[in-house]
Each structure stands twice: as structure tokens, then as C-alpha cells.
PDB file of N, CA, C and O in Angstrom:
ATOM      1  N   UNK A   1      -1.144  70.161  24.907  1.00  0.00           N
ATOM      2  CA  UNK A   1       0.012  70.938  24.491  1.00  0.00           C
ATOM      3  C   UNK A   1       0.179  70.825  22.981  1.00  0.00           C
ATOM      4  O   UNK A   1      -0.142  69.902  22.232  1.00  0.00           O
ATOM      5  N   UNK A   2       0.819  72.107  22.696  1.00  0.00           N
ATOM      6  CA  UNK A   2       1.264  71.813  20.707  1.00  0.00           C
ATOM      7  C   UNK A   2       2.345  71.864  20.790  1.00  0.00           C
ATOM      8  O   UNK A   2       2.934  72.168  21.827  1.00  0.00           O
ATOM      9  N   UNK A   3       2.885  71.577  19.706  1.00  0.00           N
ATOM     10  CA  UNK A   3       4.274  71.708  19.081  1.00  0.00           C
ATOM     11  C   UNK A   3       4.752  71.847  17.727  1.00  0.00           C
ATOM     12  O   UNK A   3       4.430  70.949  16.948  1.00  0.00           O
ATOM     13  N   UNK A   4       5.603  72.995  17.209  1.00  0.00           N
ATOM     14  CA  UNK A   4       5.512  73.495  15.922  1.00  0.00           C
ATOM     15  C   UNK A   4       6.097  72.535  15.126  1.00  0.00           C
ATOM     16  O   UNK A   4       7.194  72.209  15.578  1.00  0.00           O
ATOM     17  N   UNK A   5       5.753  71.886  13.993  1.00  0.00           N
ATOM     18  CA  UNK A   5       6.584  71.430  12.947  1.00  0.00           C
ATOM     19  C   UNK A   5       6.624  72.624  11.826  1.00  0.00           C
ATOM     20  O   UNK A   5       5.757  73.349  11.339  1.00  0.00           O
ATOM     21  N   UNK A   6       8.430  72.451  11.594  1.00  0.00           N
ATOM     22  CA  UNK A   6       8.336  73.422  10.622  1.00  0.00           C
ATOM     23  C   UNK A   6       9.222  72.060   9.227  1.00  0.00           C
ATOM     24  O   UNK A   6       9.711  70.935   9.323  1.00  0.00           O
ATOM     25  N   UNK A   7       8.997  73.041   8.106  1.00  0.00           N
ATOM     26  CA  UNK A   7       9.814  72.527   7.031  1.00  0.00           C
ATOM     27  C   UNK A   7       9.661  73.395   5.921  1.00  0.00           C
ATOM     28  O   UNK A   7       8.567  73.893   5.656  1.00  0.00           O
ATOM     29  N   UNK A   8      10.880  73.653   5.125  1.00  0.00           N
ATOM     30  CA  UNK A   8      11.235  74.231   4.171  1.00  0.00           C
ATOM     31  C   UNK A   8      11.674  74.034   2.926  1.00  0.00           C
ATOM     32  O   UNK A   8      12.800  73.595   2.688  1.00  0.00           O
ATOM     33  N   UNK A   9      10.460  74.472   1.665  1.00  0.00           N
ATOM     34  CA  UNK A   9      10.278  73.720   0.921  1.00  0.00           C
ATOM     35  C   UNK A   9      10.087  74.833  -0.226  1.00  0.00           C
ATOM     36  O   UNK A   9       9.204  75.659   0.006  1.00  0.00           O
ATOM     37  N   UNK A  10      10.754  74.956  -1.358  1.00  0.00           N
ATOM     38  CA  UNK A  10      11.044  75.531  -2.569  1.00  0.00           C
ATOM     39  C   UNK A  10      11.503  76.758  -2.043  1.00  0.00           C
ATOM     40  O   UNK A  10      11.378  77.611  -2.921  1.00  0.00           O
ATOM     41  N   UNK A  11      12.009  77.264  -0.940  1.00  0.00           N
ATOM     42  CA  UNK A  11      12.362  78.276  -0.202  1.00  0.00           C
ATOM     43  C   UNK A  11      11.719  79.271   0.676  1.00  0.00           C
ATOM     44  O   UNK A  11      11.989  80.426   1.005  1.00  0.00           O
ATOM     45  N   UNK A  12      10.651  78.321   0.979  1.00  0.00           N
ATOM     46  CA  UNK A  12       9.318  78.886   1.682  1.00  0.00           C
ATOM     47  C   UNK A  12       9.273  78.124   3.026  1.00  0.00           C
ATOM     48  O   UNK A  12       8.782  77.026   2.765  1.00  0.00           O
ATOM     49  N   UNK A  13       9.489  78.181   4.020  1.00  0.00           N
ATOM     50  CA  UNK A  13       9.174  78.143   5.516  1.00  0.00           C
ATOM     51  C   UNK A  13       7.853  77.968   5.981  1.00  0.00           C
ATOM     52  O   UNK A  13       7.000  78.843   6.136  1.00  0.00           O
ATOM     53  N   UNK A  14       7.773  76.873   6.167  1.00  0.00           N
ATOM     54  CA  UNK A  14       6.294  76.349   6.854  1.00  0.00           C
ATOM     55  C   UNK A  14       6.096  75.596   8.133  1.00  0.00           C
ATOM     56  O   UNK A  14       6.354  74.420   8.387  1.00  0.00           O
ATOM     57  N   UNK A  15       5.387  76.888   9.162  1.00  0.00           N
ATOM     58  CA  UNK A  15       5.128  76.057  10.269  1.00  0.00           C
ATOM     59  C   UNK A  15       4.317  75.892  10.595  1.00  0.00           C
ATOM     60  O   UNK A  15       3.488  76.801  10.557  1.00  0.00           O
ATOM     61  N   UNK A  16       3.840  74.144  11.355  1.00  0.00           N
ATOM     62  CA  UNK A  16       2.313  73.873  11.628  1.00  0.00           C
ATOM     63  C   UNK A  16       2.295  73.734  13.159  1.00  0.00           C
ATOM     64  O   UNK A  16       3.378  73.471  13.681  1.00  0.00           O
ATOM     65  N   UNK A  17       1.292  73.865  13.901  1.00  0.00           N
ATOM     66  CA  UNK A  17       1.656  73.693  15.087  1.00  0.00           C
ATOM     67  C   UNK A  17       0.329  72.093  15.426  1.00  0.00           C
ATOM     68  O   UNK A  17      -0.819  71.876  15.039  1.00  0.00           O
ATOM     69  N   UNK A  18       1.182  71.420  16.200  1.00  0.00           N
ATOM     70  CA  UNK A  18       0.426  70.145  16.169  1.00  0.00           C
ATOM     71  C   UNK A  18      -0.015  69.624  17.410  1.00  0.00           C
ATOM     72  O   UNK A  18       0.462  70.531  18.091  1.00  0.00           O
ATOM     73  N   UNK A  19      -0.585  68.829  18.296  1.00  0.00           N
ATOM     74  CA  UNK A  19      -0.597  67.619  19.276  1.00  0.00           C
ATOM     75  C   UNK A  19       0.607  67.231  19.360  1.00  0.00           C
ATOM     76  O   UNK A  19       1.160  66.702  18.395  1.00  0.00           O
ATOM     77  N   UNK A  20       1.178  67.411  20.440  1.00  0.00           N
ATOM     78  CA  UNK A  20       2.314  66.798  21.148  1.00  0.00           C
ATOM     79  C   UNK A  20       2.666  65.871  20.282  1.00  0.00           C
ATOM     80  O   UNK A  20       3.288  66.206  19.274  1.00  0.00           O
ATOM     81  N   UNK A  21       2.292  64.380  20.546  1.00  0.00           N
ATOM     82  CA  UNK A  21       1.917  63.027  20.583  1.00  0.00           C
ATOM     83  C   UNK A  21       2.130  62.836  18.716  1.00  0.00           C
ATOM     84  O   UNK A  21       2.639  61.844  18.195  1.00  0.00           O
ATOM     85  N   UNK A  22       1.455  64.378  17.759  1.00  0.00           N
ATOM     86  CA  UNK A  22       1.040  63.867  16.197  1.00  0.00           C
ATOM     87  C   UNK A  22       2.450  64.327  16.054  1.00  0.00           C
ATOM     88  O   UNK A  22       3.203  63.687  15.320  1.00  0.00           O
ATOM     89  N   UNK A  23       2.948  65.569  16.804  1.00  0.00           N
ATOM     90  CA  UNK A  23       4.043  65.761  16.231  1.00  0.00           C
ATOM     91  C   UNK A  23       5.502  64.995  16.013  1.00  0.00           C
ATOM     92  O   UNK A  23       6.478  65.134  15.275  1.00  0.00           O
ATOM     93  N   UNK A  24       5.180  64.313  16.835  1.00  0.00           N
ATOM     94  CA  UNK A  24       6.462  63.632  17.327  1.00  0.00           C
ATOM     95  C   UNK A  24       6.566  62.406  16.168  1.00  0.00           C
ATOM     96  O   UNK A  24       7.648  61.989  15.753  1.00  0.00           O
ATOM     97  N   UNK A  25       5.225  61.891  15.711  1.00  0.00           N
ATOM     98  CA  UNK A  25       5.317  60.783  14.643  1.00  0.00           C
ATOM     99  C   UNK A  25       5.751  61.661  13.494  1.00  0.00           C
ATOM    100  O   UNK A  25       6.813  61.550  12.882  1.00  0.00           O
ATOM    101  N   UNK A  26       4.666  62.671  13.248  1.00  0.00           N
ATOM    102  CA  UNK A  26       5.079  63.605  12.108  1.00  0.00           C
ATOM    103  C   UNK A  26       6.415  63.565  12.018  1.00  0.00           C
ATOM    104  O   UNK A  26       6.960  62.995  11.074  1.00  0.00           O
ATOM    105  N   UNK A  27       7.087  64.157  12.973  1.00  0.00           N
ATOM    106  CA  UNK A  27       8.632  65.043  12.676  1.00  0.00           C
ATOM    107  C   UNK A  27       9.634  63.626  12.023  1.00  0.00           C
ATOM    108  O   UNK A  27      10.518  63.846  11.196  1.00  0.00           O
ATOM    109  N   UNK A  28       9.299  62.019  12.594  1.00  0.00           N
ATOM    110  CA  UNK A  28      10.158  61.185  12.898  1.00  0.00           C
ATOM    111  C   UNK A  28       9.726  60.418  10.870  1.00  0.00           C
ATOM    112  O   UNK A  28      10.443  59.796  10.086  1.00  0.00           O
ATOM    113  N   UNK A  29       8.379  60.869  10.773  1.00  0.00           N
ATOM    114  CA  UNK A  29       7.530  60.499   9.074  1.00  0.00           C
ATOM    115  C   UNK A  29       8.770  61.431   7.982  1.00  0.00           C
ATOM    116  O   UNK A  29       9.373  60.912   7.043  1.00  0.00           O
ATOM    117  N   UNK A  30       8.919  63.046   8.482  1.00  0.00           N
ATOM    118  CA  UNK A  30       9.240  63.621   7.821  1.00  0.00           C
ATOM    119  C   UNK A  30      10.878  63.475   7.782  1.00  0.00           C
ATOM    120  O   UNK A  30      11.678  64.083   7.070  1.00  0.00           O
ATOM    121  N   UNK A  31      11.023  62.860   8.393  1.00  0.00           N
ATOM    122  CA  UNK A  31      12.872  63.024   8.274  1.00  0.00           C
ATOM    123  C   UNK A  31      13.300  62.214   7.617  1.00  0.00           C
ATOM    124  O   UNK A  31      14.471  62.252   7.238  1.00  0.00           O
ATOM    125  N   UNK A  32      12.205  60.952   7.199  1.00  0.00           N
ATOM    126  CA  UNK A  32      12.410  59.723   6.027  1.00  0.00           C
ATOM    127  C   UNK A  32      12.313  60.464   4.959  1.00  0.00           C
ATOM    128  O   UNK A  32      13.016  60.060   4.033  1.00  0.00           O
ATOM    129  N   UNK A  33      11.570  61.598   4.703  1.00  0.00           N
ATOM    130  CA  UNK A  33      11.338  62.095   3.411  1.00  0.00           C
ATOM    131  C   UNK A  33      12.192  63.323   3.024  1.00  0.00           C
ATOM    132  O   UNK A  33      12.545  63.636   1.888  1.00  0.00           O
ATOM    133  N   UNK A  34      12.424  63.877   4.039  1.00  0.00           N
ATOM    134  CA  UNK A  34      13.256  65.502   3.823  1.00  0.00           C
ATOM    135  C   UNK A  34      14.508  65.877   4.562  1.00  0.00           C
ATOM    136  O   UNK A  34      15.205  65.002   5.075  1.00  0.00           O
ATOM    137  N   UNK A  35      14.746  66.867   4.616  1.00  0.00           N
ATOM    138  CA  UNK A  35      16.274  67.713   5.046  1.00  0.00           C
ATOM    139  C   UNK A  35      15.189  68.634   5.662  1.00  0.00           C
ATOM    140  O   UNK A  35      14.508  69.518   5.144  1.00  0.00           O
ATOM    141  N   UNK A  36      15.244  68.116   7.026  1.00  0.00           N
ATOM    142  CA  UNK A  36      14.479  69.472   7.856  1.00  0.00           C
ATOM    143  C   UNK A  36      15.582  70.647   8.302  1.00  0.00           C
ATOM    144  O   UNK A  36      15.033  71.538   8.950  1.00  0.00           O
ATOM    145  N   UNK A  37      16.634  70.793   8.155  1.00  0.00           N
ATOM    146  CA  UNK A  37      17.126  71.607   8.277  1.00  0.00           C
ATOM    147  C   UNK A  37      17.796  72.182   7.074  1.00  0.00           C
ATOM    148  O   UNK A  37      19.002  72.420   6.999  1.00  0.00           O
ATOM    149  N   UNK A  38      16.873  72.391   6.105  1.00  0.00           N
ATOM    150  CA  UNK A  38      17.628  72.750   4.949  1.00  0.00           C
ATOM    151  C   UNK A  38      16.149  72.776   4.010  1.00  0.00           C
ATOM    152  O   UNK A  38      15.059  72.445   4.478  1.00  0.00           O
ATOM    153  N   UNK A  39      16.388  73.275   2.499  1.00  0.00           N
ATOM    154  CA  UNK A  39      15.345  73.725   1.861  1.00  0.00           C
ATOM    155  C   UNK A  39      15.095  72.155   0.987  1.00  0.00           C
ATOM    156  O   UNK A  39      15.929  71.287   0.728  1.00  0.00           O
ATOM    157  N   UNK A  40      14.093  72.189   0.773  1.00  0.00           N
ATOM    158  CA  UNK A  40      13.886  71.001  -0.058  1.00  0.00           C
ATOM    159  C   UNK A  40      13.186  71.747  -1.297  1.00  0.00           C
ATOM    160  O   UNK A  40      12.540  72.793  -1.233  1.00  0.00           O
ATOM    161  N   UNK A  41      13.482  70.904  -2.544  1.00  0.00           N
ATOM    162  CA  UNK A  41      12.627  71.166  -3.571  1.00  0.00           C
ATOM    163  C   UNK A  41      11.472  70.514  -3.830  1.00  0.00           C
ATOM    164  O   UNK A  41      11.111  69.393  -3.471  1.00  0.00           O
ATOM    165  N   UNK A  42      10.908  71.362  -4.515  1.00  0.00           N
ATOM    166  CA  UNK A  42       9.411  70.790  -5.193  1.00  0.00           C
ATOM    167  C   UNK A  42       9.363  68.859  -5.699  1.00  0.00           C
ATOM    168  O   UNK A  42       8.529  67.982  -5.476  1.00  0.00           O
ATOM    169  N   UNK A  43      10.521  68.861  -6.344  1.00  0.00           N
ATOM    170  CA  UNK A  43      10.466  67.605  -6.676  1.00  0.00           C
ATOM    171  C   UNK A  43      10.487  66.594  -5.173  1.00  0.00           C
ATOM    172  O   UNK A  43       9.877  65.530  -5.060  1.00  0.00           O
ATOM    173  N   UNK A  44      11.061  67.024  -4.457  1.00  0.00           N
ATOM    174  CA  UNK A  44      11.554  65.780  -3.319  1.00  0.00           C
ATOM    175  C   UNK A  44      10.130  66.225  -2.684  1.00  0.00           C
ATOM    176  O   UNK A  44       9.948  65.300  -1.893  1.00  0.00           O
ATOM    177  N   UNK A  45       8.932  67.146  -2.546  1.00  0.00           N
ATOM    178  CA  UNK A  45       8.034  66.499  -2.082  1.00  0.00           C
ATOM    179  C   UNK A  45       7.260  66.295  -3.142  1.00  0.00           C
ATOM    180  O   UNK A  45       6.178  65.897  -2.710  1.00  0.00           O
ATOM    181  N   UNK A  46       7.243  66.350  -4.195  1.00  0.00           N
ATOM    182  CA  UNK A  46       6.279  65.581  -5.095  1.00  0.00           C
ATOM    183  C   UNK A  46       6.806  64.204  -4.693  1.00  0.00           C
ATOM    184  O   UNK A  46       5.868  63.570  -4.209  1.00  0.00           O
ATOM    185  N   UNK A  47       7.687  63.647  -4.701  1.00  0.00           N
ATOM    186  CA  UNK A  47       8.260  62.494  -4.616  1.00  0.00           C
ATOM    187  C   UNK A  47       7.645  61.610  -2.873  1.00  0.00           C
ATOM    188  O   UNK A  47       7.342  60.486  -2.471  1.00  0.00           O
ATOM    189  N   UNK A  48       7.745  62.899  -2.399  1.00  0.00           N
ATOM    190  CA  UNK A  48       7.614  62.200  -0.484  1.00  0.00           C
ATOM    191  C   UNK A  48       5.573  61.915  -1.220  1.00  0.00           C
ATOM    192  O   UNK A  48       5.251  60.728  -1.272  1.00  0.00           O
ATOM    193  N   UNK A  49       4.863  62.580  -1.519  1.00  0.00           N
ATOM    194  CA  UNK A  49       3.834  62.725  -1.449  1.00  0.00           C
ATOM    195  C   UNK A  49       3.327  61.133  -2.359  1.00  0.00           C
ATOM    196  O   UNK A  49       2.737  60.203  -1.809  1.00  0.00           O
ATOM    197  N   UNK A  50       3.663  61.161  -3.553  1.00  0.00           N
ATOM    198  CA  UNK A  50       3.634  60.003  -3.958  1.00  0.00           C
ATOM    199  C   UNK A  50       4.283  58.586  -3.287  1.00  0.00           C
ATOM    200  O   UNK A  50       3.573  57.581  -3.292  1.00  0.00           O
ATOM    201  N   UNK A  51       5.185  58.548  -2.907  1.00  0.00           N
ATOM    202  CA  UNK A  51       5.778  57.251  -1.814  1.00  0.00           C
ATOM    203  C   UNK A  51       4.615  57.393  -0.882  1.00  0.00           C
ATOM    204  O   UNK A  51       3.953  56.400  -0.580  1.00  0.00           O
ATOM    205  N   UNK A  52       4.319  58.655  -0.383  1.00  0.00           N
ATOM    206  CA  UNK A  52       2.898  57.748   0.914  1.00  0.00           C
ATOM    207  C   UNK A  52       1.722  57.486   0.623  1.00  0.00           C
ATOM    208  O   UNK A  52       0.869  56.924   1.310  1.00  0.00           O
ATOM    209  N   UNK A  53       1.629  58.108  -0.949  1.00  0.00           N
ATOM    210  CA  UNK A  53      -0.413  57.850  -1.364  1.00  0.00           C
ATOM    211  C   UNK A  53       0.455  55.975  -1.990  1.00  0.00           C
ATOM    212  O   UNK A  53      -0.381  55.114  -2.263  1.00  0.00           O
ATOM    213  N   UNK A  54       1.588  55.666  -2.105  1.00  0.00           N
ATOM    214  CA  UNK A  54       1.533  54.125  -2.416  1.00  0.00           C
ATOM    215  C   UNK A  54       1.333  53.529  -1.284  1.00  0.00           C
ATOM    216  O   UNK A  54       0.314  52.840  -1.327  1.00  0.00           O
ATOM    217  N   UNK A  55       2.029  53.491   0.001  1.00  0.00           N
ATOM    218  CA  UNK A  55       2.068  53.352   1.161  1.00  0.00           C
ATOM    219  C   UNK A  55       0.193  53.052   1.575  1.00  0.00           C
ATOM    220  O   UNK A  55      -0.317  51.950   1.778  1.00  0.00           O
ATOM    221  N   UNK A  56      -0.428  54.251   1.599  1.00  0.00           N
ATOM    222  CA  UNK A  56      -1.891  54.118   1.523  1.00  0.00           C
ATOM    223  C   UNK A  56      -2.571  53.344   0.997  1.00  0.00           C
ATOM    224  O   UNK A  56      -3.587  52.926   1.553  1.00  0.00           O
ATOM    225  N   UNK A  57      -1.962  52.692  -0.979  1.00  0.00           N
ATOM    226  CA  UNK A  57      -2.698  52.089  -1.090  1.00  0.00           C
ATOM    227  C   UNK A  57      -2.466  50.783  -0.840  1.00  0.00           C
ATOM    228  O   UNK A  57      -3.423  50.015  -0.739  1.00  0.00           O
ATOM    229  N   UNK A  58      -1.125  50.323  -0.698  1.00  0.00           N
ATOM    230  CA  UNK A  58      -0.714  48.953   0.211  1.00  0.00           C
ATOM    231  C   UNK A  58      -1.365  48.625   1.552  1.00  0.00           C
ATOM    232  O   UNK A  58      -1.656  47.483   1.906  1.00  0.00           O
ATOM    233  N   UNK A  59      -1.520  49.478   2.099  1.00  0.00           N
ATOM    234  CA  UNK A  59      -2.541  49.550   3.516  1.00  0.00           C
ATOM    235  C   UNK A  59      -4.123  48.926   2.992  1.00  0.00           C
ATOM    236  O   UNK A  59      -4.620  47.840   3.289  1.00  0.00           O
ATOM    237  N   UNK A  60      -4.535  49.706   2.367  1.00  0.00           N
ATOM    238  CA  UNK A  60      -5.950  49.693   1.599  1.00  0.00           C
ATOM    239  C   UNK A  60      -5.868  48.208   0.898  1.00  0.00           C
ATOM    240  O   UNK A  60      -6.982  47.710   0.736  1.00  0.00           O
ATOM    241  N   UNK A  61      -5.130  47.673   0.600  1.00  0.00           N
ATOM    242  CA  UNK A  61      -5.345  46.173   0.027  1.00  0.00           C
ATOM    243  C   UNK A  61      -5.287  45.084   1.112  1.00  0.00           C
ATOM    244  O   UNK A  61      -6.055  44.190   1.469  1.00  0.00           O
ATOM    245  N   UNK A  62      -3.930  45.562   1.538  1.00  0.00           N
ATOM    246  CA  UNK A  62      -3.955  44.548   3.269  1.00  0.00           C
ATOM    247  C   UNK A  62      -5.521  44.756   3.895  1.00  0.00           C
ATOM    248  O   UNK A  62      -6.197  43.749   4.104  1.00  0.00           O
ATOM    249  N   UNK A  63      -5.806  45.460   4.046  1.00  0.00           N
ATOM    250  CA  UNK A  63      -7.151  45.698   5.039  1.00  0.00           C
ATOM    251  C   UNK A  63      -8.355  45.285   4.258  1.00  0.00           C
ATOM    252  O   UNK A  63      -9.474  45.300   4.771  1.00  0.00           O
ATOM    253  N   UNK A  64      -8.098  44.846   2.783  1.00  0.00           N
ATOM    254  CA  UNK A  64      -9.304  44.389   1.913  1.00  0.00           C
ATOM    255  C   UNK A  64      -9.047  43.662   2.189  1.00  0.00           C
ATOM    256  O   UNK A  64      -9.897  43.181   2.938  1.00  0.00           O
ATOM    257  N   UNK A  65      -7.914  42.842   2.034  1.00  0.00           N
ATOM    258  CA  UNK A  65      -8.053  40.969   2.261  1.00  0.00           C
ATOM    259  C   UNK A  65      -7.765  40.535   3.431  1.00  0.00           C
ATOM    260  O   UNK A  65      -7.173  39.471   3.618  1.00  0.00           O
ATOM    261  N   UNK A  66      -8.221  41.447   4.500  1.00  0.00           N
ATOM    262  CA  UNK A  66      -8.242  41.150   5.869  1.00  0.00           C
ATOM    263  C   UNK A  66      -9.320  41.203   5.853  1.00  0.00           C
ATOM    264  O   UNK A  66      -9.682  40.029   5.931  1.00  0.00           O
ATOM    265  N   UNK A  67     -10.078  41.756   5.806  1.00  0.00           N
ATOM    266  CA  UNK A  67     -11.736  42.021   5.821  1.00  0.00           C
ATOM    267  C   UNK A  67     -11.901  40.459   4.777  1.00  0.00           C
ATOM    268  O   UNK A  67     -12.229  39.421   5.352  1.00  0.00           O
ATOM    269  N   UNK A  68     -11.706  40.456   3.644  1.00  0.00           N
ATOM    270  CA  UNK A  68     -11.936  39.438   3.003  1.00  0.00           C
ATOM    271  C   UNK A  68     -12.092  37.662   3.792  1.00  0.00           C
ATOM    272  O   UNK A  68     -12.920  36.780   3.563  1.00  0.00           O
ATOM    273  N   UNK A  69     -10.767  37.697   4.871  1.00  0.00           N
ATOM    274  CA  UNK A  69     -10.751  36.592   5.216  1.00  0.00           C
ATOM    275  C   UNK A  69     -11.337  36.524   6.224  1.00  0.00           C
ATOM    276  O   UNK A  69     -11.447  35.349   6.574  1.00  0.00           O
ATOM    277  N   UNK A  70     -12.051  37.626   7.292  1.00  0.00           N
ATOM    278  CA  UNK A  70     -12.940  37.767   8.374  1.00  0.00           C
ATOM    279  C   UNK A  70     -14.291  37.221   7.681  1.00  0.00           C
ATOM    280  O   UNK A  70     -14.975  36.324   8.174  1.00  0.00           O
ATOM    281  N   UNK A  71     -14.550  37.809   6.609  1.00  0.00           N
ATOM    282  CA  UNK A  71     -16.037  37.657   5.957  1.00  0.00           C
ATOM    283  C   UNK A  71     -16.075  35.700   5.431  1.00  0.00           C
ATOM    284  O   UNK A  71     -16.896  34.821   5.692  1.00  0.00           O
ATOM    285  N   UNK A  72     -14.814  35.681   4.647  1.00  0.00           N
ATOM    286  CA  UNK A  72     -14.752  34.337   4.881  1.00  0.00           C
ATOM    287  C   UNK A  72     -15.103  32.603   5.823  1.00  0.00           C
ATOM    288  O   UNK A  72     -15.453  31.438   5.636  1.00  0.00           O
ATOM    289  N   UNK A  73     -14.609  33.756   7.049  1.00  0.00           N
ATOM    290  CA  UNK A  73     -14.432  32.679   8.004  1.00  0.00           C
ATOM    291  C   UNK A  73     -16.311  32.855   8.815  1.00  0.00           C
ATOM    292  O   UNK A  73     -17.018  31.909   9.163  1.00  0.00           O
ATOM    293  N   UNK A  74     -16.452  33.459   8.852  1.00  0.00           N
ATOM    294  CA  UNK A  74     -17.985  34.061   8.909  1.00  0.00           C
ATOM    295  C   UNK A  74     -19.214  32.970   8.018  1.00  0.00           C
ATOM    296  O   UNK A  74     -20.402  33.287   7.973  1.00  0.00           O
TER     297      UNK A  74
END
């Protein structure tokens, strides 16, 4: 099954249609970042977009020095 995520952004209406299951994380990701019922500006997702490529790279270090201490113990 899909399910549409929509969001509205510099006054432009965008809908994606997703996996049940992606949407449901999606919709619950996007409501930390936006006004889904309302228009968002350019800045507030430049802003959402940057908060998750940091997010990514905090992930990306945890998982280096997890790997680090596997190879360690090895």
C-alpha cells in the first residue's frame, strides 16, 4: 500500500506518495521540522535540511568508533 505525504513549501504543494510503513516515520520526521498544514519558507527547509545532514554526520562518527572498537577488540 502507499500513502501520500504532502507539504508546502515557498507556496508550492508537494505530494509524494510513499510505503505505508516510510510514510508514517516520514510524516512523524517532518512535523519536527515543519507546519504541515501551512506554507513553509525556503529558509525553514534550508534549515530542516541542514539539522539532518548534522544528524547524519553524528551517526557517521558513532558508527566510526563503533567499528573502531569492534576492530579493536579483534
Amino acid at each position: 500500500m502507499s500513502k501520500k505525504v504532502s507539504l508546502t513549501v515557498n507556496r508550492s504543494r508537494f505530494d509524494i506518495d510513499l510505503d505505508d510503513a516510510f510514510a508514517d516515520f516520514l510524516l512523524e520526521q517532518l512535523d519536527k521540522d515543519f507546519k504541515l498544514d501551512a506554507n513553509n519558507d525556503l529558509k525553514v527547509l534550508l534549515q530542516a535540511y541542514v539539522r539532518k545532514n548534522y544528524e547524519l554526520f553524528e551517526q557517521a562518527g558513532r558508527l566510526e568508533e563503533m567499528l573502531n572498537t569492534i576492530d579493536a577488540k579483534n
